[in-house]
C-alpha positions as CSV (number, residue, x, y, z in Angstrom):
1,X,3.2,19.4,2.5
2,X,5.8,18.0,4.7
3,X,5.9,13.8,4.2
4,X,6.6,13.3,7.7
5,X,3.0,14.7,8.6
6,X,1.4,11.5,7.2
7,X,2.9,9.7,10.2
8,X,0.1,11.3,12.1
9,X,-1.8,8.8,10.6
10,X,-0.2,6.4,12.3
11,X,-1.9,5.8,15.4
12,X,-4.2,2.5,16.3
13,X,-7.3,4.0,16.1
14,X,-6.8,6.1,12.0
15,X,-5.2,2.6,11.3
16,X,-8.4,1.1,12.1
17,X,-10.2,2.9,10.2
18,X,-8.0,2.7,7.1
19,X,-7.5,-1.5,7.2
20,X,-11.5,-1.5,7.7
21,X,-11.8,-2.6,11.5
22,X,-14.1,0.2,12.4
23,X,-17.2,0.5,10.5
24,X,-20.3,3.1,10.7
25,X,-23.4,1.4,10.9
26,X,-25.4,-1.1,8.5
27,X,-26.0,-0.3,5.2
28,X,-29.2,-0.9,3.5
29,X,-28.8,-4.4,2.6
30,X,-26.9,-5.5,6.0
31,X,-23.3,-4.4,5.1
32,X,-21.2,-2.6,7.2
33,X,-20.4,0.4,6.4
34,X,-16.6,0.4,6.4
35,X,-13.4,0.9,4.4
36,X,-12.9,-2.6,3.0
37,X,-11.7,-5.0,5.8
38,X,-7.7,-5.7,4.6
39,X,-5.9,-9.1,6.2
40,X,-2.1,-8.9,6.9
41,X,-1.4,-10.5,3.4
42,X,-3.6,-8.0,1.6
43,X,-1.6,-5.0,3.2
44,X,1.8,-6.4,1.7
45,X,-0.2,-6.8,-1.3
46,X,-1.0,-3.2,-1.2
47,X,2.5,-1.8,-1.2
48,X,4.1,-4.3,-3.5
49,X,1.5,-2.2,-6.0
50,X,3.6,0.9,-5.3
51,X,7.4,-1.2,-5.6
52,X,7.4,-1.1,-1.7
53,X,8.9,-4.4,-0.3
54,X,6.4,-5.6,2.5
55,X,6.7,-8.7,3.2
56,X,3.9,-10.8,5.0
57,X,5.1,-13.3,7.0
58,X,1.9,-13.8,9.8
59,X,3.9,-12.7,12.6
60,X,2.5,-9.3,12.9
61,X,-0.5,-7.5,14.0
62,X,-2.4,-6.3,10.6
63,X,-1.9,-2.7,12.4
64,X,1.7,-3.0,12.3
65,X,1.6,-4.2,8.6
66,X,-0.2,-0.7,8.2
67,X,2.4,1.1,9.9
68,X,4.6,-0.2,7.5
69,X,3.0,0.3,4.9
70,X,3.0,3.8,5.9
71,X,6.3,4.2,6.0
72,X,7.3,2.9,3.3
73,X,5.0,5.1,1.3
74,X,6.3,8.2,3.3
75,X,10.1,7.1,2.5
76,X,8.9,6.4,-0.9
77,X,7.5,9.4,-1.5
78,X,4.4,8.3,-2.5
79,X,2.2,7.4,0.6
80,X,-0.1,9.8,-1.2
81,X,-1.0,7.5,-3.8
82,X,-1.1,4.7,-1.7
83,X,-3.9,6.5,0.8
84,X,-5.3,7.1,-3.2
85,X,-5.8,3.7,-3.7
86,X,-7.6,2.5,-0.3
87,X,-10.2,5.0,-1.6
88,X,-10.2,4.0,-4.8
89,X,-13.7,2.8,-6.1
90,X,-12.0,-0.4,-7.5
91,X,-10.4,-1.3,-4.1
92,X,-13.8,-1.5,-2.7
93,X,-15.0,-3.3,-5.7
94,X,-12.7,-6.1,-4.9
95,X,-14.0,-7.0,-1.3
96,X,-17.2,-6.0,-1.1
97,X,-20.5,-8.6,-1.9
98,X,-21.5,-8.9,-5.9
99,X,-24.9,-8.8,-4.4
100,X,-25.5,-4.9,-4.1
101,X,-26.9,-3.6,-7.7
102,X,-24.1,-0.5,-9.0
103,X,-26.4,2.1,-7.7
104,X,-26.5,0.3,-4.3
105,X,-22.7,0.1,-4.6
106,X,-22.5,4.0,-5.8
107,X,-24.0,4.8,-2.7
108,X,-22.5,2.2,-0.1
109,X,-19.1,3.5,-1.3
110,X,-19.9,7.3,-0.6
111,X,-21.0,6.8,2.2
112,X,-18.0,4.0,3.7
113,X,-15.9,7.2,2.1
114,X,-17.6,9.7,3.6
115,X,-17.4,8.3,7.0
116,X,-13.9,7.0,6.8
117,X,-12.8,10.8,5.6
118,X,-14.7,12.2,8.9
119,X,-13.5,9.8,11.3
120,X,-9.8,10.2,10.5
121,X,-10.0,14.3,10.3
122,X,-11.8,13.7,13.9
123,X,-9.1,12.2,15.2
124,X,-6.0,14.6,13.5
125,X,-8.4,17.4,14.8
126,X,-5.9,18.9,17.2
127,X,-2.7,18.3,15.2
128,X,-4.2,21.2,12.6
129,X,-4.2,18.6,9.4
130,X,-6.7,16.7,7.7
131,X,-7.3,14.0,4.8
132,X,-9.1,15.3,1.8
133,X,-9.7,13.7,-1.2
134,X,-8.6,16.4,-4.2
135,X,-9.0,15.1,-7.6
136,X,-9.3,11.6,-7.0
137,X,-6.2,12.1,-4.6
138,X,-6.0,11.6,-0.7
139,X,-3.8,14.0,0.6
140,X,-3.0,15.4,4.0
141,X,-3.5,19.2,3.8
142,X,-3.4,22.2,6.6
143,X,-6.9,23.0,8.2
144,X,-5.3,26.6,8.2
145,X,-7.6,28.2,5.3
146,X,-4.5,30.6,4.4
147,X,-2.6,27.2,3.2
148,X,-5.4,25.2,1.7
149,X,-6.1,26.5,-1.9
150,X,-9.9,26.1,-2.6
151,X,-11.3,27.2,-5.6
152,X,-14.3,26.9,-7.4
153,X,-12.4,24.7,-10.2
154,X,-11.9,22.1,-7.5
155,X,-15.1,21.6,-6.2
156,X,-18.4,20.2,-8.0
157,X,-20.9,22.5,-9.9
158,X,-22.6,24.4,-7.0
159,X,-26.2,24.4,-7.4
160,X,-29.2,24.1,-4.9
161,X,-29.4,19.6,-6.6
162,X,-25.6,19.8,-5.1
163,X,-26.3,21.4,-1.9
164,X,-30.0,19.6,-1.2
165,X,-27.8,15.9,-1.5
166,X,-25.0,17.3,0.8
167,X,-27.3,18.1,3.5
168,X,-29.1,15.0,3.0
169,X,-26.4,12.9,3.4
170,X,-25.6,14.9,6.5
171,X,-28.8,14.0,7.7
172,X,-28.8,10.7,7.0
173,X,-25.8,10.4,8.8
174,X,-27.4,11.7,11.9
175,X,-29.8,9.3,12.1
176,X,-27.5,6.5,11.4
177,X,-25.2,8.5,14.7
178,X,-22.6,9.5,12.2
179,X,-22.0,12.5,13.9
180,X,-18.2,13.0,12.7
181,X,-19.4,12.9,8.9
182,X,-22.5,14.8,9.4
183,X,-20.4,17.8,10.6
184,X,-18.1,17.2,8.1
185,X,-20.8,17.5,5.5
186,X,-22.3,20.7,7.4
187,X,-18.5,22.0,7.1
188,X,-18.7,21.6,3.5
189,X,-22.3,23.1,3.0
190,X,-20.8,26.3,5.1
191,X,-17.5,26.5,3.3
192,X,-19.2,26.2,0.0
193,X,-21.6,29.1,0.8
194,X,-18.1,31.3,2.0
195,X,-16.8,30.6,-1.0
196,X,-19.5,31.3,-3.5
197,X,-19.7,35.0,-1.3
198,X,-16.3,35.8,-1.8
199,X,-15.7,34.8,-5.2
């Protein structure tokens, strides 16, 4: 994958998303359902992690911080491990409320995942690319199936448990008018079922 096609992520709105602006609805117990909600200083923070010099000094928008950051990581060569980290488990850990229980938080952070996943590939729709999460790592891969290698090995055991919480979550997310992630979970229920028929 060519670096420089992570700079599709920089646009106002995928920043949003990623710095925890844009959230998807309430969660059970009255938390948004977001990526975790990142100020200025917390951005630097960030990609000082990764050896990348940011430096905060409150006289920039937190979206231009996340450009930055973005470069930085792309110039680095490792904007892939940063992107990584925002979806880290232990990033949301840090920010959100000690007052969900850990299956509460289990869930809260599938779905803020989930739904931060869908909205970005929504919005990189036309430029043919997307944001998966591939062992534990976000990348930015082709949406053109001859350059995307998918195998079995990569993808949970498929059984009907795997399947019935898949389209669950899908249909949760249609009642919650999560439209982007429910077709990106009814995506992954039909590519599962092409790729148990041709393997």
């Amino acid at each position: 994958m060519n670096l420089d096609d992570y700079k599709l992520l920089k646009t106002k709105e995928i920043v949003a998303v990623l710095d925890g602006d844009e959230d998807f609805g309430d969660f059970n117990s009255g938390q948004k359902i977001s990526m975790p909600y990142l100020r200025g200083s917390v951005i630097c923070d960030v990609g000082k992690r990764f050896g990348l010099v940011l430096e905060y000094d409150g006289t920039k928008s937190r979206w231009a911080y996340m450009y930055d950051l973005i470069d930085l990581g792309i110039g680095a060569n490792n904007i892939s491990d940063v992107l990584s980290y925002l979806f880290d488990e232990s990033n949301f850990s840090k920010y959100i409320p000690s007052s969900l229980t850990n299956e509460e938080f289990k869930e809260y952070y599938k779905r803020s995942v989930e739904s931060a996943i869908g909205r970005i590939n929504s919005l990189l729709h036309y430029s043919g690319k997307e944001l998966v999460i591939k062992n534990d790592k976000a990348v930015l891969v082709s949406r053109n199936k001859e350059e995307i290698e998918l195998s079995l090995k990569n993808i949970p055991t498929i059984n009907r448990d795997y399947i019935k919480r898949v389209a669950e979550n899908a249909i949760d997310n249609i009642e919650r008018s999560n439209y982007d992630s429910a077709l990106t979970q009814a995506r992954t229920i039909l590519e599962l079922e092409l790729l148990v028929r041709n393997n």
